[in-house]
N, CA, C and O atoms as CSV, one atom per row, in Angstrom:
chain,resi,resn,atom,element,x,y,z
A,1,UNK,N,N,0.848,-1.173,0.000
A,1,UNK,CA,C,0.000,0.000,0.000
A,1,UNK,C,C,0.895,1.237,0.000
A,1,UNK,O,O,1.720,1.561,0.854
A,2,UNK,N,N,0.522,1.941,-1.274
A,2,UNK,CA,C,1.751,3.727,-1.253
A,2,UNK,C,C,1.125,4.006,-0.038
A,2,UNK,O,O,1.752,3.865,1.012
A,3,UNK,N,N,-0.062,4.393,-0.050
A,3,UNK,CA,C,-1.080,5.691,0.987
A,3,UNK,C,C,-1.940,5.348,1.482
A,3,UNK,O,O,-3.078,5.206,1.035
A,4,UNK,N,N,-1.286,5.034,3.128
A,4,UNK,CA,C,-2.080,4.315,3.920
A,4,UNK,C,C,-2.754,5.301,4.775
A,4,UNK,O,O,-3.616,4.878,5.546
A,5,UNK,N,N,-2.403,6.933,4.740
A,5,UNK,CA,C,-3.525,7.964,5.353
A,5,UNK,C,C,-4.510,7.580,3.880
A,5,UNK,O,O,-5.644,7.183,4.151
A,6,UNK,N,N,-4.231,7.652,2.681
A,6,UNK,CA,C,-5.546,7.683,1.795
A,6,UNK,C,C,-6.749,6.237,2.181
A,6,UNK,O,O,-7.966,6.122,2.329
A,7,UNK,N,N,-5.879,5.583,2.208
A,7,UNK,CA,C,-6.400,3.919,2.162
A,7,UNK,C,C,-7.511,4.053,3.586
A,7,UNK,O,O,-8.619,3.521,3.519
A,8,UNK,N,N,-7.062,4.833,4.876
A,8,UNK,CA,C,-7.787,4.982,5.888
A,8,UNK,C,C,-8.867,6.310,5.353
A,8,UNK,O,O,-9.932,5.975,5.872
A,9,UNK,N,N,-9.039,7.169,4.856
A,9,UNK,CA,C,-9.683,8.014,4.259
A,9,UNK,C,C,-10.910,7.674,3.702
A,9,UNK,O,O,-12.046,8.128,3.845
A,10,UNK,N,N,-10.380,6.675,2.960
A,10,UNK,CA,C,-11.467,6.132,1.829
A,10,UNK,C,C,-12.165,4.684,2.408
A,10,UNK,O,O,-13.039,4.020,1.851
A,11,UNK,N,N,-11.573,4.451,3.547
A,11,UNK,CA,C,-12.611,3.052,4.342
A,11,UNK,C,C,-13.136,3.671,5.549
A,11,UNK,O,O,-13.401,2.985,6.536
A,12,UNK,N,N,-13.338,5.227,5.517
A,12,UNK,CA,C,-14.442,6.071,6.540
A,12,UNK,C,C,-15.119,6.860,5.666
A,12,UNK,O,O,-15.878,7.683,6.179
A,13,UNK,N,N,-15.029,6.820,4.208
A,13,UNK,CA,C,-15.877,7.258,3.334
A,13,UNK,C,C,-16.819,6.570,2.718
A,13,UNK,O,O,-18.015,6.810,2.548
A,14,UNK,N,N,-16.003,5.498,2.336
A,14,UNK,CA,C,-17.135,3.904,2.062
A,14,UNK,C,C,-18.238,3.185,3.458
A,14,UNK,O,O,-19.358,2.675,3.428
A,15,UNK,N,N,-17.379,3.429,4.445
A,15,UNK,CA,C,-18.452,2.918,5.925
A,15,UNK,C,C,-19.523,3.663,6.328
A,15,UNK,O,O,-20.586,3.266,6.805
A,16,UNK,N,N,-18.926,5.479,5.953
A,16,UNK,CA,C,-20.407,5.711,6.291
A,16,UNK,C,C,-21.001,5.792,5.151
A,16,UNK,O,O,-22.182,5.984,5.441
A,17,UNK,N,N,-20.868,5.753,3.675
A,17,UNK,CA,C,-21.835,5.211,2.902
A,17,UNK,C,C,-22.855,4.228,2.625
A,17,UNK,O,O,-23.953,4.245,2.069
A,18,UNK,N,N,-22.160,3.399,3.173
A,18,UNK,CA,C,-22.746,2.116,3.283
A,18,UNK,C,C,-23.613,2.235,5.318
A,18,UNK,O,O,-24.039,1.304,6.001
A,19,UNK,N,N,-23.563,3.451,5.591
A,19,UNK,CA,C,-24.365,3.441,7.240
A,19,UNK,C,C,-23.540,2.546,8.358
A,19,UNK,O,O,-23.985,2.701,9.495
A,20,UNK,N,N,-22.659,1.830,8.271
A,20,UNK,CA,C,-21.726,1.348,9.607
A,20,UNK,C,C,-21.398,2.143,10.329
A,20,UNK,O,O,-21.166,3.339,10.151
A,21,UNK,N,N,-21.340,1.300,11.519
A,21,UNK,CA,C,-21.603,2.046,12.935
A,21,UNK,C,C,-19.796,2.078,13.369
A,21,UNK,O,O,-19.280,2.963,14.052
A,22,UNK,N,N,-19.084,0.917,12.790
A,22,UNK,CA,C,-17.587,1.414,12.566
A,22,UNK,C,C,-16.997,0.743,11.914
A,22,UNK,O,O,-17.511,-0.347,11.663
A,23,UNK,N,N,-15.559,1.077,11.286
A,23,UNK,CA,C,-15.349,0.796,9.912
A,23,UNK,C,C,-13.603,0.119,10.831
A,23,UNK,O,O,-13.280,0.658,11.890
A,24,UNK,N,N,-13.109,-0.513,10.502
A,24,UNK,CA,C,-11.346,-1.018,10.949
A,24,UNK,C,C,-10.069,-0.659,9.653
A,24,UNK,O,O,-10.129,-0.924,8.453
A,25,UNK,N,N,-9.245,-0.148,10.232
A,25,UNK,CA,C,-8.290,-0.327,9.586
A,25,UNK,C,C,-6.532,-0.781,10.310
A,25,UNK,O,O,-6.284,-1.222,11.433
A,26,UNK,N,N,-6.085,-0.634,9.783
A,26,UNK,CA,C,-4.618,-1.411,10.153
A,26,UNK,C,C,-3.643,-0.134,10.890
A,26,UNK,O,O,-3.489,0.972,10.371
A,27,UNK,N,N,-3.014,-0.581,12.259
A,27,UNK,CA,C,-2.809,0.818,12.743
A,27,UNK,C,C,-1.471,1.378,12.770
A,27,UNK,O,O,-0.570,0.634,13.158
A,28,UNK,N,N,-1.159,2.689,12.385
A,28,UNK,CA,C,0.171,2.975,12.640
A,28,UNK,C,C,0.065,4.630,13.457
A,28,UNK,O,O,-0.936,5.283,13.751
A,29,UNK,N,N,1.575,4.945,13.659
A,29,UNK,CA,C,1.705,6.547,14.362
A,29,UNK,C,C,0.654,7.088,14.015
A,29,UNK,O,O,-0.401,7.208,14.637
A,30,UNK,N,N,1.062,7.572,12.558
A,30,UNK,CA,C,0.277,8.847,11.833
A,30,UNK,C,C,-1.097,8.821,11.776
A,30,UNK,O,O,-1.875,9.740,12.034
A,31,UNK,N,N,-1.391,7.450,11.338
A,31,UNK,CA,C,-3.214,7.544,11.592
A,31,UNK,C,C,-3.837,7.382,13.128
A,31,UNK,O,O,-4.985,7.595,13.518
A,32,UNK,N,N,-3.047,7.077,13.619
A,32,UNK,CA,C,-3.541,7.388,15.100
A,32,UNK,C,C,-3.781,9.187,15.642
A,32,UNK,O,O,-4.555,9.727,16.433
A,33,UNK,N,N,-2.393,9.812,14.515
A,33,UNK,CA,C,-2.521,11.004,15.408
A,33,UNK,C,C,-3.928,11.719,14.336
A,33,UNK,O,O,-4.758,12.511,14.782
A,34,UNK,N,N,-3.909,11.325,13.228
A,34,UNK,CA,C,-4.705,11.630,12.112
A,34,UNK,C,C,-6.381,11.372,13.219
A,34,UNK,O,O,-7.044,12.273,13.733
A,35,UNK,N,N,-6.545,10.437,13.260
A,35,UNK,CA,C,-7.675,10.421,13.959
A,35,UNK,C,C,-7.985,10.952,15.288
A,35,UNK,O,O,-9.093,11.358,15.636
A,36,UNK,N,N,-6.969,10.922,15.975
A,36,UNK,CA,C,-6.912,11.829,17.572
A,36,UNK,C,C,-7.183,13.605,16.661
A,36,UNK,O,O,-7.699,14.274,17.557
A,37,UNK,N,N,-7.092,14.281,15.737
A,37,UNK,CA,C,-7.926,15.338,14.756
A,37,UNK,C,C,-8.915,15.352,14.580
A,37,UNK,O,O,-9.619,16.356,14.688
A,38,UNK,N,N,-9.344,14.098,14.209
A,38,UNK,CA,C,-10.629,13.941,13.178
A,38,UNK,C,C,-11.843,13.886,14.782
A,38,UNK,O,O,-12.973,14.373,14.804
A,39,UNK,N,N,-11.272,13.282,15.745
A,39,UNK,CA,C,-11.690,12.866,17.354
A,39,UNK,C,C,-12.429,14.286,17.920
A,39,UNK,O,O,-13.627,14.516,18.079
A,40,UNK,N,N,-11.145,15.223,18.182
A,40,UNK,CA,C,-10.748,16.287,18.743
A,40,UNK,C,C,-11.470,17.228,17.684
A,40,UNK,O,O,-10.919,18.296,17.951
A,41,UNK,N,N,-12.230,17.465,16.799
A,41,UNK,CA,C,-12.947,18.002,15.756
A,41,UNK,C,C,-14.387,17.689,15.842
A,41,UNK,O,O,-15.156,18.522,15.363
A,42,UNK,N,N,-14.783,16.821,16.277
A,42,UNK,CA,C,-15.922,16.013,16.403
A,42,UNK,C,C,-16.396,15.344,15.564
A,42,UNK,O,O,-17.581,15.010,15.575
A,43,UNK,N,N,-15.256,14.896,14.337
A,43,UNK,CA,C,-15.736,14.564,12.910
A,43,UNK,C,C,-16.161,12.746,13.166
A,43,UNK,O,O,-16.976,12.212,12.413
A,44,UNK,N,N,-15.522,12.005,14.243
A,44,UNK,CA,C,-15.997,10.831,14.522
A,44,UNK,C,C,-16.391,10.547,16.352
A,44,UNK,O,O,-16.138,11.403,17.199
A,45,UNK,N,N,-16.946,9.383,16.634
A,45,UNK,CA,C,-17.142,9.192,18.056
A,45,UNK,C,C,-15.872,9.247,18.850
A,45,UNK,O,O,-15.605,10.055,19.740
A,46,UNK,N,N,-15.166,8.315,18.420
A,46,UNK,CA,C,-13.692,8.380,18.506
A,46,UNK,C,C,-13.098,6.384,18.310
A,46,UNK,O,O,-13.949,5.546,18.012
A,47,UNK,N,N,-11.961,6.068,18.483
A,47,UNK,CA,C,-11.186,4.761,17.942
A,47,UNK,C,C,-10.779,4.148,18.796
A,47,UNK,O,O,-10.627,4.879,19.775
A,48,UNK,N,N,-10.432,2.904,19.032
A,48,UNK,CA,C,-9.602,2.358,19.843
A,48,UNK,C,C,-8.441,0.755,19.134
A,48,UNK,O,O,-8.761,0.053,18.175
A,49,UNK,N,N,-7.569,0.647,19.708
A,49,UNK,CA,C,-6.565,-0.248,19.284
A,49,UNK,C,C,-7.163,-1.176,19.663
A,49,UNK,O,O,-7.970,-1.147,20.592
A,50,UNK,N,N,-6.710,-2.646,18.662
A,50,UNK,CA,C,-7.034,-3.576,18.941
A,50,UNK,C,C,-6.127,-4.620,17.993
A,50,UNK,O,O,-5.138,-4.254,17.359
A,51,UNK,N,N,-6.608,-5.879,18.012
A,51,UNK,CA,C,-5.893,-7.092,17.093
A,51,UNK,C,C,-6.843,-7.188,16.081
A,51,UNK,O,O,-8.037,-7.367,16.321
A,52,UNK,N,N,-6.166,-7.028,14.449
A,52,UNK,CA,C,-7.209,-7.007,13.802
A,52,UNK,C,C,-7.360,-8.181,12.991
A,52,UNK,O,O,-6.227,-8.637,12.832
A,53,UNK,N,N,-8.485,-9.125,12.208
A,53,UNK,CA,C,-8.278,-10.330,12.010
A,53,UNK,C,C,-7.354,-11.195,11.340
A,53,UNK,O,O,-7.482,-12.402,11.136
A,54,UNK,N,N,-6.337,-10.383,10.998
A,54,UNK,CA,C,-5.098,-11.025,10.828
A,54,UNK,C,C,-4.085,-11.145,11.888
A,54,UNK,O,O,-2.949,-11.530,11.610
A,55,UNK,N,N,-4.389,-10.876,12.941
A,55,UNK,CA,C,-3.457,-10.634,14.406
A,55,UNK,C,C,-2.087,-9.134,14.310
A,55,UNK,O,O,-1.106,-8.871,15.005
A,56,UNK,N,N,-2.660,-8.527,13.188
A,56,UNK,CA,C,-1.670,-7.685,13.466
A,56,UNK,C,C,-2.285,-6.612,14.040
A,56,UNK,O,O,-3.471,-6.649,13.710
A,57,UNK,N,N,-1.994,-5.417,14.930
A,57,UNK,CA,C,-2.461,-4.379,15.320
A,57,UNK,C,C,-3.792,-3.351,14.059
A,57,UNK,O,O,-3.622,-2.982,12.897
A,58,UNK,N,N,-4.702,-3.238,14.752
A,58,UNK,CA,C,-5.583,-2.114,13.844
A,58,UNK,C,C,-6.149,-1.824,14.741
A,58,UNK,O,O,-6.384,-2.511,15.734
A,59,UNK,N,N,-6.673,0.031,14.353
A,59,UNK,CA,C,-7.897,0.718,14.672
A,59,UNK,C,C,-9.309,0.391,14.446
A,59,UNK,O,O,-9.541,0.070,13.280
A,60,UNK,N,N,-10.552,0.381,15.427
A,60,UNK,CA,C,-11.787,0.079,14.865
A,60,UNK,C,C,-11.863,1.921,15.489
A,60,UNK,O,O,-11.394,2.460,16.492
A,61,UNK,N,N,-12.696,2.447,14.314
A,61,UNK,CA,C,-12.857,3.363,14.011
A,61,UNK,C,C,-14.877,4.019,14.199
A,61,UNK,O,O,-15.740,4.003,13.322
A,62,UNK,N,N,-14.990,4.481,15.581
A,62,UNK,CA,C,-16.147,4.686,15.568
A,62,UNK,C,C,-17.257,5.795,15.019
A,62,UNK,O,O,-17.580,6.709,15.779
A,63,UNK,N,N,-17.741,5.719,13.912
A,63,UNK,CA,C,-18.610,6.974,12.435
A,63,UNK,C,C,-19.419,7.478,13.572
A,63,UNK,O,O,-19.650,7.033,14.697
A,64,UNK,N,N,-19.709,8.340,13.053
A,64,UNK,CA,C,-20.977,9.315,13.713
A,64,UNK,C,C,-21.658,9.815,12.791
A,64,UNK,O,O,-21.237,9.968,11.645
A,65,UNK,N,N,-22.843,10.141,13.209
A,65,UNK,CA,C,-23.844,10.139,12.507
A,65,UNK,C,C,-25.050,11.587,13.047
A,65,UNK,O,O,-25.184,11.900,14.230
A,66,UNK,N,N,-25.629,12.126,12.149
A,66,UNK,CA,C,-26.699,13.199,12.935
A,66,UNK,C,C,-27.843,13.286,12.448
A,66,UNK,O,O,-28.110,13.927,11.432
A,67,UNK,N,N,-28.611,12.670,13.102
A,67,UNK,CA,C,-30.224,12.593,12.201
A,67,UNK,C,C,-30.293,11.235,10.846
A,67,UNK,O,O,-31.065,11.143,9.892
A,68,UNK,N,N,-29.261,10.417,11.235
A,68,UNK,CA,C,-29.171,9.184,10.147
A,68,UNK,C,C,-28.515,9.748,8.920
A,68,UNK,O,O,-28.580,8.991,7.952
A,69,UNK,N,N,-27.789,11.095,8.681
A,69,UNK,CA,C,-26.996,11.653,7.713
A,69,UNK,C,C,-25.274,11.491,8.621
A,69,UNK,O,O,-25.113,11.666,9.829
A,70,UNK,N,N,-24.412,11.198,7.819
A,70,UNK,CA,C,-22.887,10.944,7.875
A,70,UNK,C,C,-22.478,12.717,8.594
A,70,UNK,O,O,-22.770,13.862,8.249
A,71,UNK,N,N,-21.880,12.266,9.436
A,71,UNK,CA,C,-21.245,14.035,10.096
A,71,UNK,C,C,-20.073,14.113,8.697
A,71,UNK,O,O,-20.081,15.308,8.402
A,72,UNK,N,N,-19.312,13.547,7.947
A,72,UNK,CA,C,-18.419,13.675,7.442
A,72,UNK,C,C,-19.178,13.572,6.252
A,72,UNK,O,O,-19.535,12.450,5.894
A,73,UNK,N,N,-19.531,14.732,5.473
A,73,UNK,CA,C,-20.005,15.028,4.364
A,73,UNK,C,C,-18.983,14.995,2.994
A,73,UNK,O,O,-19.248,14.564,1.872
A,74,UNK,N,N,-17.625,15.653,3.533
A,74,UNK,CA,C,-16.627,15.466,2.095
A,74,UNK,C,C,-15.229,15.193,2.943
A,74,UNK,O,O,-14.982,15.535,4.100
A,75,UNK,N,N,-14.453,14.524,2.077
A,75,UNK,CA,C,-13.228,14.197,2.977
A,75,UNK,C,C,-11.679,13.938,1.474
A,75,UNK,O,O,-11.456,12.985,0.726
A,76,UNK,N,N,-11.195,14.860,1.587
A,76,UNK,CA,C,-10.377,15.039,0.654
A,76,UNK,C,C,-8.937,14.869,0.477
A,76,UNK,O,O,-8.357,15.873,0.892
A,77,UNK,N,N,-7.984,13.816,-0.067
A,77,UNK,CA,C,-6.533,14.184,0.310
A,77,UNK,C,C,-5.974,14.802,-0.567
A,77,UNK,O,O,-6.037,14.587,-1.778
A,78,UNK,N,N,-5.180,15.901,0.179
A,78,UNK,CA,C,-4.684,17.039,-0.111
A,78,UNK,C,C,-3.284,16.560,-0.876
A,78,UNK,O,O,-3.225,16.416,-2.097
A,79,UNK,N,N,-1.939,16.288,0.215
A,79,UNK,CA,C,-0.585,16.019,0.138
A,79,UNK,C,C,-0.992,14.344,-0.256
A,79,UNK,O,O,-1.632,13.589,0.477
A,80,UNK,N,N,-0.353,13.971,-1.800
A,80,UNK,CA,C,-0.495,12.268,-1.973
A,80,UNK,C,C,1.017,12.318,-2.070
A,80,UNK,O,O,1.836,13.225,-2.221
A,81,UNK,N,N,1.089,10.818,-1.908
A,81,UNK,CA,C,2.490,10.149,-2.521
A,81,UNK,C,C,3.602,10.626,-3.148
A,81,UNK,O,O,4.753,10.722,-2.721
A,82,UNK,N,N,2.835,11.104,-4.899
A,82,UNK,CA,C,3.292,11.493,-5.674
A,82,UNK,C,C,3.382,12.960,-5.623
A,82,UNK,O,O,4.289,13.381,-6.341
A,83,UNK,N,N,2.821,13.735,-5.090
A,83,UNK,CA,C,2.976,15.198,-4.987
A,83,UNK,C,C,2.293,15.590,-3.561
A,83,UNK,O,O,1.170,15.534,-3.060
A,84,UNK,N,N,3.730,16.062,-3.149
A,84,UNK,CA,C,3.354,16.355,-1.567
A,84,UNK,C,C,2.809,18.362,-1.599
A,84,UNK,O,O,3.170,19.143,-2.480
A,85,UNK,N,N,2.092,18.654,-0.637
A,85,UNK,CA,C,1.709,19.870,-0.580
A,85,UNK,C,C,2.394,20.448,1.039
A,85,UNK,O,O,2.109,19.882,2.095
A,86,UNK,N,N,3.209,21.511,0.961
A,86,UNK,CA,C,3.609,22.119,1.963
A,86,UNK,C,C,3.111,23.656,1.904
A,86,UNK,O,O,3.084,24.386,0.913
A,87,UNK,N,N,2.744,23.934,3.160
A,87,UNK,CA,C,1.675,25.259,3.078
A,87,UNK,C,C,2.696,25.946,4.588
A,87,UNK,O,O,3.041,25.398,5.635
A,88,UNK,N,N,2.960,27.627,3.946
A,88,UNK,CA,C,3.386,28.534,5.124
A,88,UNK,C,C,1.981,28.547,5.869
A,88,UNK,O,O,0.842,28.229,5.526
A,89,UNK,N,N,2.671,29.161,7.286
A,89,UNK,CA,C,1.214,29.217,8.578
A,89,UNK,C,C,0.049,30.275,7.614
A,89,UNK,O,O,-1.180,30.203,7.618
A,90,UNK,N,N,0.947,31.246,6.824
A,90,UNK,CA,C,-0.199,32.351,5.964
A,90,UNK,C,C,-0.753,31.900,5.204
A,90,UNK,O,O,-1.914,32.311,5.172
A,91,UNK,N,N,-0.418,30.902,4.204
A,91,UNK,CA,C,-1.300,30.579,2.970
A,91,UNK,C,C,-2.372,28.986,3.533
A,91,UNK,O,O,-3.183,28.717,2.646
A,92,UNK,N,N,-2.462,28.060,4.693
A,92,UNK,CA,C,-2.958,27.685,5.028
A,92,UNK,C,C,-5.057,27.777,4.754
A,92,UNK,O,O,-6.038,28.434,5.102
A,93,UNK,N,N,-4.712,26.759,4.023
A,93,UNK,CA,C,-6.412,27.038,3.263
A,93,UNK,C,C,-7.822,26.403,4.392
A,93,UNK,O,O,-8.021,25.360,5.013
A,94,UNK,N,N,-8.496,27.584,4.213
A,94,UNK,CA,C,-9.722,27.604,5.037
A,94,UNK,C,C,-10.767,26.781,3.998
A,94,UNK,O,O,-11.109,26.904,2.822
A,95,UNK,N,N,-11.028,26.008,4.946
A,95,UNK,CA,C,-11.988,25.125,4.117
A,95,UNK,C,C,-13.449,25.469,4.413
A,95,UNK,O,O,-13.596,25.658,5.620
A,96,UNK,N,N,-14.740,25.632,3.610
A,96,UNK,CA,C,-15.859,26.134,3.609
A,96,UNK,C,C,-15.710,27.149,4.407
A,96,UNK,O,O,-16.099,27.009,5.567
A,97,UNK,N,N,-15.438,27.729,4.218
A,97,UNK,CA,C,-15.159,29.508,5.040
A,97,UNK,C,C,-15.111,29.064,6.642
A,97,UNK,O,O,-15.773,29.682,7.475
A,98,UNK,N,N,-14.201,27.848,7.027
A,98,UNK,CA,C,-14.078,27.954,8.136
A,98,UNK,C,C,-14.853,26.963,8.850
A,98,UNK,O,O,-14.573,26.654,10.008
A,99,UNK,N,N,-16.045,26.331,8.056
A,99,UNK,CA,C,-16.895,25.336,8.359
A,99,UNK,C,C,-16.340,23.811,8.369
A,99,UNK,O,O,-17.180,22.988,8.734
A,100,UNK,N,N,-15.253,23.377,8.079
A,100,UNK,CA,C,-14.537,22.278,7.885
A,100,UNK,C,C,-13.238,22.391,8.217
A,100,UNK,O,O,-12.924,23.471,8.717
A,101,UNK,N,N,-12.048,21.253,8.027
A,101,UNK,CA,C,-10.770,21.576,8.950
A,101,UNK,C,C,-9.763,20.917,7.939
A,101,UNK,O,O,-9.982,19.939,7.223
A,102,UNK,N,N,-8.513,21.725,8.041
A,102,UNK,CA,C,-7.700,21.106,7.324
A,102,UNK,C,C,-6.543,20.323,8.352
A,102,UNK,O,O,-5.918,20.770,9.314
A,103,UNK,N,N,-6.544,18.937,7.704
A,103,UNK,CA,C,-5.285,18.045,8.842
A,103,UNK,C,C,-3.941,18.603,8.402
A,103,UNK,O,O,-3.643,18.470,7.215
A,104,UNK,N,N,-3.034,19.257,9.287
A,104,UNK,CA,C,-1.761,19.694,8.945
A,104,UNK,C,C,-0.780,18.667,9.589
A,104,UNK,O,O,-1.103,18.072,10.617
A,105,UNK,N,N,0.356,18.475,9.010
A,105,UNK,CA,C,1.438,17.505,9.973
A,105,UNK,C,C,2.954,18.733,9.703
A,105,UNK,O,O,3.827,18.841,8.841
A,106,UNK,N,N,2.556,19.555,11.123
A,106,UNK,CA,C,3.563,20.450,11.415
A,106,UNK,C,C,4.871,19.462,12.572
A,106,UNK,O,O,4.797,18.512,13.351
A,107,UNK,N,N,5.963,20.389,12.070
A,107,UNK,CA,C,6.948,20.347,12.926
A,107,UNK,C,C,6.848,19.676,14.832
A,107,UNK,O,O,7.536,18.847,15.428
A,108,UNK,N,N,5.785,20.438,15.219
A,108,UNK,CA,C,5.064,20.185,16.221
A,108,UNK,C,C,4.047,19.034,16.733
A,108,UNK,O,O,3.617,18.820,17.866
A,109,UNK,N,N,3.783,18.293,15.371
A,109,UNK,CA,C,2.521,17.011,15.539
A,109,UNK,C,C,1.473,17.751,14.766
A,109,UNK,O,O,1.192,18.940,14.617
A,110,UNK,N,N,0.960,16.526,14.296
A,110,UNK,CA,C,-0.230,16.696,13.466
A,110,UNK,C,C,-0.731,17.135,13.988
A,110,UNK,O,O,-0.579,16.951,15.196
A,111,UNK,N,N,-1.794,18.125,13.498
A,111,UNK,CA,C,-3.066,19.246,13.978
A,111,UNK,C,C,-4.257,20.017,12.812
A,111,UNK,O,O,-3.964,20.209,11.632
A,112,UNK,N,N,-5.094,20.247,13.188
A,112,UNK,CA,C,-5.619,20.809,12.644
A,112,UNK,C,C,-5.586,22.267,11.683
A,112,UNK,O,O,-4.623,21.791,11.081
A,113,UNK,N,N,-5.688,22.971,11.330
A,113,UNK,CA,C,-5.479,24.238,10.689
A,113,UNK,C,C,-5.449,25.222,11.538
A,113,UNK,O,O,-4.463,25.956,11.597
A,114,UNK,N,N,-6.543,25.394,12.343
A,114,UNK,CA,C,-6.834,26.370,13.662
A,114,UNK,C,C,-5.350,26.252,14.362
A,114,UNK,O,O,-4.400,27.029,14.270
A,115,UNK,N,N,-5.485,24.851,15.194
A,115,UNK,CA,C,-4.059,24.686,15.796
A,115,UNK,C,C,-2.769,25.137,15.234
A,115,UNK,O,O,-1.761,25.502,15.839
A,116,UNK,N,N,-2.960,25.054,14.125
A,116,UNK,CA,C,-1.529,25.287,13.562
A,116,UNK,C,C,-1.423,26.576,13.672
A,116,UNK,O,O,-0.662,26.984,14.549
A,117,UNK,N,N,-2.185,27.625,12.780
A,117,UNK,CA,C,-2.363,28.908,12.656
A,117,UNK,C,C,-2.079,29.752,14.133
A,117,UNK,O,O,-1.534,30.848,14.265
A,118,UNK,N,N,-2.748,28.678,15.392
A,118,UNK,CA,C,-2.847,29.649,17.173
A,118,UNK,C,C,-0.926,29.364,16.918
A,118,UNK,O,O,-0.131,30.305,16.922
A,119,UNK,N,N,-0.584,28.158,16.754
A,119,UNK,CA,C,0.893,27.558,17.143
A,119,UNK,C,C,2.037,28.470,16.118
A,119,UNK,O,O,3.251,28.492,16.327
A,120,UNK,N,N,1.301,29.231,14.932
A,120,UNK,CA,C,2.209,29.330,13.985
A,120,UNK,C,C,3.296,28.565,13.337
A,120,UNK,O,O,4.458,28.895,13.099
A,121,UNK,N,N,2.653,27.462,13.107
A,121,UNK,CA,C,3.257,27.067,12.056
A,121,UNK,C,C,2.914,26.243,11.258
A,121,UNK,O,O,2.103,25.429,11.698
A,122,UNK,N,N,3.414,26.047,9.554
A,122,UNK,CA,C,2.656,25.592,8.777
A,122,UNK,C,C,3.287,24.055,8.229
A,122,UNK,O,O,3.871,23.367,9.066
A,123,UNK,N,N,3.201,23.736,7.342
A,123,UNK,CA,C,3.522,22.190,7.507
A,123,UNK,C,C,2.939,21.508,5.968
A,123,UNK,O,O,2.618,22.092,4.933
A,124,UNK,N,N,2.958,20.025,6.308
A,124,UNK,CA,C,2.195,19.567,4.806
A,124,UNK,C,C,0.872,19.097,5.341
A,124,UNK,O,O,0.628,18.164,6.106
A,125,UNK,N,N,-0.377,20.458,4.426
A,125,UNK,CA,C,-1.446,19.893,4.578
A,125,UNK,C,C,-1.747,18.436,3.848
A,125,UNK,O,O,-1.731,18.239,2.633
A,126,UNK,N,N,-2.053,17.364,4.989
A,126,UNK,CA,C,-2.802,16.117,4.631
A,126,UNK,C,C,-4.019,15.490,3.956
A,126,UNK,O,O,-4.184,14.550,3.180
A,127,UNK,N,N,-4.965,16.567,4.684
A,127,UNK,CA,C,-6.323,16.300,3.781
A,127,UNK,C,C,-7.424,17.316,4.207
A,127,UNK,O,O,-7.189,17.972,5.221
A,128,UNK,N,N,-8.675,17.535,3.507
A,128,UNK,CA,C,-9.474,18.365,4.059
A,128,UNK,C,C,-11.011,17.826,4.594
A,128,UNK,O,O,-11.744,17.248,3.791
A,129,UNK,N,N,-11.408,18.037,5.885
A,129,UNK,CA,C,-12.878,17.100,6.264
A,129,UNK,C,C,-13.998,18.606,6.399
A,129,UNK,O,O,-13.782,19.709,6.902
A,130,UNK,N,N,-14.934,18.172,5.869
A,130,UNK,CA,C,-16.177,18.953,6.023
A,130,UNK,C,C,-17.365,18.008,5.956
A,130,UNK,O,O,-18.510,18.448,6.063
C-alpha cells in the first residue's frame, strides 16, 4: 500500500456510505494522530486499538452520525504520494469559510489548521474534512 492515510480516508468514506456504525483499519503513528484530529474536531465518536483479524495491530474506528446523515459530508486528500503539498502558517487554506478543517502535519505534531495557525506554524497539509 503507497497511501495508507488515503487507504484509511477512503474506508471512513465507504463505511459511512454504506451506514456502519464502525469501519477497521490497520494501525500505525500517523493515523492514530490523524484520527486523535478527526476525534478532537468532532468529525468521529472516537477509535480504539485492537488485534485485527489477521493478528496484526488495527484501529476500529467509531462513524458518527446526525439525524441518520454521515457528520463527514466530504473528505479530501490534499498532500499524496506522488505530490506532496507544503503550506506557510499564511497561505494555510480555510476550508468552507471555516466550516470544515484542514489536517496539517507540522513540525510540532499533526493538527488541525486552527491549531496550527494559534501555534504558527505551517507544515504539509494532509487532507481536508467537512
Amino acid at each position: 500500500m503507497n497511501d495508507p492515510i488515503g487507504d484509511m480516508l477512503t474506508r471512513i468514506r465507504n463505511g459511512q456510505m454504506r451506514g456502519k456504525a464502525s469501519v477497521e483499519t490497520p494501525a500505525s503513528k500517523l493515523r492514530g494522530w490523524v484520527l486523535d484530529v478527526l476525534a478532537d474536531e468532532g468529525y468521529i465518536r472516537g477509535y480504539e486499538k485492537k488485534d485485527g483479524k489477521d493478528g496484526h495491530p488495527a484501529f476500529s474506528i467509531e462513524l458518527k452520525y446526525y439525524e441518520g446523515t454521515p457528520v463527514i459530508q466530504e473528505v479530501k486528500r490534499v498532500s499524496k504520494p506522488g505530490r506532496r503539498v507544503y503550506m506557510a502558517v499564511n497561505d494555510l487554506p480555510s476550508v468552507r469559510q471555516g466550516l470544515g478543517v484542514s489536517i496539517v502535519s507540522t513540525p510540532k505534531g499533526v493538527m488541525s489548521d486552527a491549531n496550527a495557525r494559534a501555534a504558527n506554524v505551517g507544515g504539509e497539509v494532509l487532507c481536508t474534512v467537512f
